[in-house]
N, C-alpha and C positions, 0 to 999 in steps of 0.2 A: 504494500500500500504506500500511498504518497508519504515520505517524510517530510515535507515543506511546511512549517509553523503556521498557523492562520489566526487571527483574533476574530472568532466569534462574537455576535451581538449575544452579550450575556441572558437578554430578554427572549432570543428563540429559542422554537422548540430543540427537543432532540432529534440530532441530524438521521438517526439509525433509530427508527421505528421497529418495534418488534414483528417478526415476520408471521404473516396471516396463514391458518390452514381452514383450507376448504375440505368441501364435503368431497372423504373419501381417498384424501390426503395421505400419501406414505412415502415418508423419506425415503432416501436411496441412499444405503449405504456405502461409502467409499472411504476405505481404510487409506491412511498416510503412508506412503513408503517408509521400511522399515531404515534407519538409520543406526540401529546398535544392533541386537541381535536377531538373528531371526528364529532362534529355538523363544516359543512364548512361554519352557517352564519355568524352573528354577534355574538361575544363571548359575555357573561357577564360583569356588568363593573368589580365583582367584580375578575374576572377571572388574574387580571392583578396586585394585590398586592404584590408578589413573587418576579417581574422583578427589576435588576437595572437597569435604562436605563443612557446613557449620550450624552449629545449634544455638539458635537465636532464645535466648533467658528473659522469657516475661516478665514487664513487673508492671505496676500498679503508677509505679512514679516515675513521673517523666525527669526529675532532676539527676536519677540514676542515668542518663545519658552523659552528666558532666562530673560524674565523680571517675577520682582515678585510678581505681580500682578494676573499672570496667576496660583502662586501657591501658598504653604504653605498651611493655610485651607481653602482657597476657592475650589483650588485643579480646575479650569478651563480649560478643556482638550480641545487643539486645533485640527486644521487640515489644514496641508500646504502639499502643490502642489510641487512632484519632479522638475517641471519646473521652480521651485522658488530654489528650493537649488543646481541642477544640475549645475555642473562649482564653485562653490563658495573653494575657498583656506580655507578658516574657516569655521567653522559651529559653530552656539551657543551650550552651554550645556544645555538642557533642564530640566526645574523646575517642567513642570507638564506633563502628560500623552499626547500621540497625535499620530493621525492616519495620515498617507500619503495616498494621492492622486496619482494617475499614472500619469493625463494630459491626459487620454486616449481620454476628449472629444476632448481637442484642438490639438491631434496629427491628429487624423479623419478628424475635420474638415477645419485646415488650409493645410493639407498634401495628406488625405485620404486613409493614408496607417499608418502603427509603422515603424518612421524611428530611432530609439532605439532597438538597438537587445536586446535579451533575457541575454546574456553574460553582456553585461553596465548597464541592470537595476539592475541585483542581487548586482553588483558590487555598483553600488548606494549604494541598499536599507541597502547594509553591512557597509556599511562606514556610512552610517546614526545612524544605529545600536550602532554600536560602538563610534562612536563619540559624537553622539547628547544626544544617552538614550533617555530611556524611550517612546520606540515607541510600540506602542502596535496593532497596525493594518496597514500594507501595501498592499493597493491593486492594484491589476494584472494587466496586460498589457490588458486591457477587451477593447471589441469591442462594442458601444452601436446601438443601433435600429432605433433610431427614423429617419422617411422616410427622411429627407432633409441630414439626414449622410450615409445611404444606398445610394442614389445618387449621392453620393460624394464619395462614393467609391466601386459604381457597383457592388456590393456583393450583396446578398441577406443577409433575418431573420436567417436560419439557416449557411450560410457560417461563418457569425459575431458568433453566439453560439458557434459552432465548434471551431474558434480560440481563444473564449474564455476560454473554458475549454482546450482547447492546451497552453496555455500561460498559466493556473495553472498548468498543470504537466510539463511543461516544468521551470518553477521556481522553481517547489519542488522537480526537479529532480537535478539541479544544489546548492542548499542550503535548506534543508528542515528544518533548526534550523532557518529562517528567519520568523517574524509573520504575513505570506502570506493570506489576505481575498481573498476566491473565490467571484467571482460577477454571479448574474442572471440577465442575458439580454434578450430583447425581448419585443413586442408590445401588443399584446393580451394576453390573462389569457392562450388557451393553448400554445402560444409560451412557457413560463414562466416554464408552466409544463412541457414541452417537454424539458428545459431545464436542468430541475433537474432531468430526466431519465437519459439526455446524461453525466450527471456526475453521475450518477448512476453507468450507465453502462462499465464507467471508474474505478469503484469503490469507488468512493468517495460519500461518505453518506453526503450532508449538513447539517442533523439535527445536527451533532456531530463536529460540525468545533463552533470556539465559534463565529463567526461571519462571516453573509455572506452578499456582498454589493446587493443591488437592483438598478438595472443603468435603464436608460430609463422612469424615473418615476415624476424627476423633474417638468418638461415643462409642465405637464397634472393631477397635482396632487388634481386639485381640482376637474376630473372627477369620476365618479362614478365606471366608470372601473378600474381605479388607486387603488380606495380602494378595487374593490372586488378582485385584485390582492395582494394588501397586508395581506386582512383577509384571503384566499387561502393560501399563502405560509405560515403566523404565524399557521395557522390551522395544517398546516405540520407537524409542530413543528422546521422551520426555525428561527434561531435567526436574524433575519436584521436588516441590516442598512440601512438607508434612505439617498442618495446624493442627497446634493443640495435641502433639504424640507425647502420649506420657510414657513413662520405663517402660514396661510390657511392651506396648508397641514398638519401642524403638530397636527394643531384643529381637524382633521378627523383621522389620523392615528398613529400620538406619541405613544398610548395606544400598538399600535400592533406593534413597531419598539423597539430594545435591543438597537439602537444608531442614529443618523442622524448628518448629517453637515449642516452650513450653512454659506454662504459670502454674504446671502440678506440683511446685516446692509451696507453695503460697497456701495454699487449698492443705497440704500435706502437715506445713508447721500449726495450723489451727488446731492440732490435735495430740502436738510435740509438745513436751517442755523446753523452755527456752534454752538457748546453747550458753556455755559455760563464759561468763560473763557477759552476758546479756542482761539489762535490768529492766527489759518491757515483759508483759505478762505471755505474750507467744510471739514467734519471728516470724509471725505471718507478713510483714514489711520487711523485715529484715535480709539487708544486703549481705551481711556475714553467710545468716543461713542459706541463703540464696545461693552463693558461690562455694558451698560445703555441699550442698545439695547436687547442683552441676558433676559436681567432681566426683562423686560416688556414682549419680547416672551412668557418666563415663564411661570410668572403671569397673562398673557392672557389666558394661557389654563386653561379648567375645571378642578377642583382640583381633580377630579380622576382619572384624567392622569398626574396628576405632581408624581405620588407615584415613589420614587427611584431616582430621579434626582437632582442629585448635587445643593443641596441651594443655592436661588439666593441671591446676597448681596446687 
């Protein structure tokens, strides 16, 4: 697609209308040429020495972007939620690398709709851009699957796909110098694939995007469908990223993911006693517990899936 910058009248609509099905309507499947392997089962381990991967450390606080702990050569790349810096007069200057999050699940599920137009978010993600640095993955305005947010917002699997891939070209029609992650949404293995045709058919190749999010995956990551979705799309030759993979998952699929997030330390220290000189009543905030937490993830996993990922300290 065109890379040529354009300034949109902020007051029109959306250039990429979701696409209509008529009576009696059936997609036409057309797979992406393969680019990594073409066996779609279980790759080799040794198949995964080449990759960097990185595991981006949720938190809650956007200031953990400027402290330095998070950088210099540990180099701890986080991941903070637009819903945390949206509204804020200051922004910290960031020390180490970091992805943003849309909020798309908590727009779903407490609204059921994006009450964020397309015009506020870029406007966000530029002012992040610029002020914060050093952001290196923003992802889309995505619409996730899982049945209990379908319910909550009356859509259907493919209506959600549809505005997902409308919500990326509609962002990279408004600012295409912003570092926009496509996401692939959807429930079963061929939703997933039917996914990457309709941005196919859009134009958009994802083998050649340096990073593309996988939504829907959190909640159910310890099932067996989960992984054969994930060895499916790296088979592709997708580069993903994993939201929201807590340990378990990360034991079954780190190997096959180029990045994952995760804020299961936060959720986890709620139920810990606080770490040895700490004097708040849980390290559910807490940056110590946070990078102790990291470090034993890590070092939980099989050493031939730690290949490429940021030293733990």
């Amino acid at each position: 697609m065109p890379r040529a910058r354009t300034v949109p009248d902020p007051s029109a609509a959306a250039l990429f209308d979701l696409p209509h099905r008529h009576a009696g309507h059936r997609a036409v499947r057309r797979r992406p040429a393969r680019t990594a392997r073409l066996d779609p089962g279980r790759p080799h381990l040794d198949d995964y020495d080449d990759i960097e991967r990185d595991c981006y450390l949720g938190t809650h606080h956007p200031s953990w972007l400027a402290r330095p702990e998070f950088g210099g050569s540990r180099v701890i790349p986080l991941c903070v939620s637009h819903r945390r810096l949206a509204g804020r007069r200051a922004l910290p200057r960031a020390v180490t690398h970091w992805l943003l999050d849309s909020g798309a699940y908590s727009e779903l599920y407490l609204r059921g709709e994006w009450t964020v137009s397309t015009t506020e978010y870029v406007a966000a993600v530029r002012r992040y851009h610029e002020e914060i640095g050093c952001l290196e993955h923003a992802s889309i305005q995505d619409w996730m699957c899982e049945p209990h947010i379908l319910k909550r917002t009356g859509r259907s699997v493919y209506d959600h796909q549809a505005r997902t891939v409308a919500s990326y070209l509609n962002l990279m029609w408004r600012d295409d110098t912003l570092p926009w992650m496509p996401v692939l949404q959807g429930w079963t293995l061929d939703d997933y694939l039917r996914h990457v045709d309709m941005y196919a058919a859009m134009g958009i190749d994802l083998t050649v995007e340096p990073r593309v999010g996988l939504g829907s995956i959190c909640r159910r990551q310890r099932t067996r469908e989960a992984v054969r979705i994930v060895e499916t799309l790296y088979g592709l030759g997708i580069r993903l990223h994993g939201f929201g993979v807590k340990i378990t998952g990360l034991r079954s699929v780190h190997h096959l993911l180029y990045s994952s997030d995760s804020l299961a330390w936060s959720f986890g220290a709620r139920h810990d006693d606080p770490m040895p000189g700490c004097s708040h009543k849980a390290c559910s905030n807490c940056p110590v517990y946070a990078l102790a937490w990291r470090n034993r993830m890590l070092r939980s996993l099989p050493l031939w899936q730690q290949t490429g990922l940021h030293t733990a300290f």
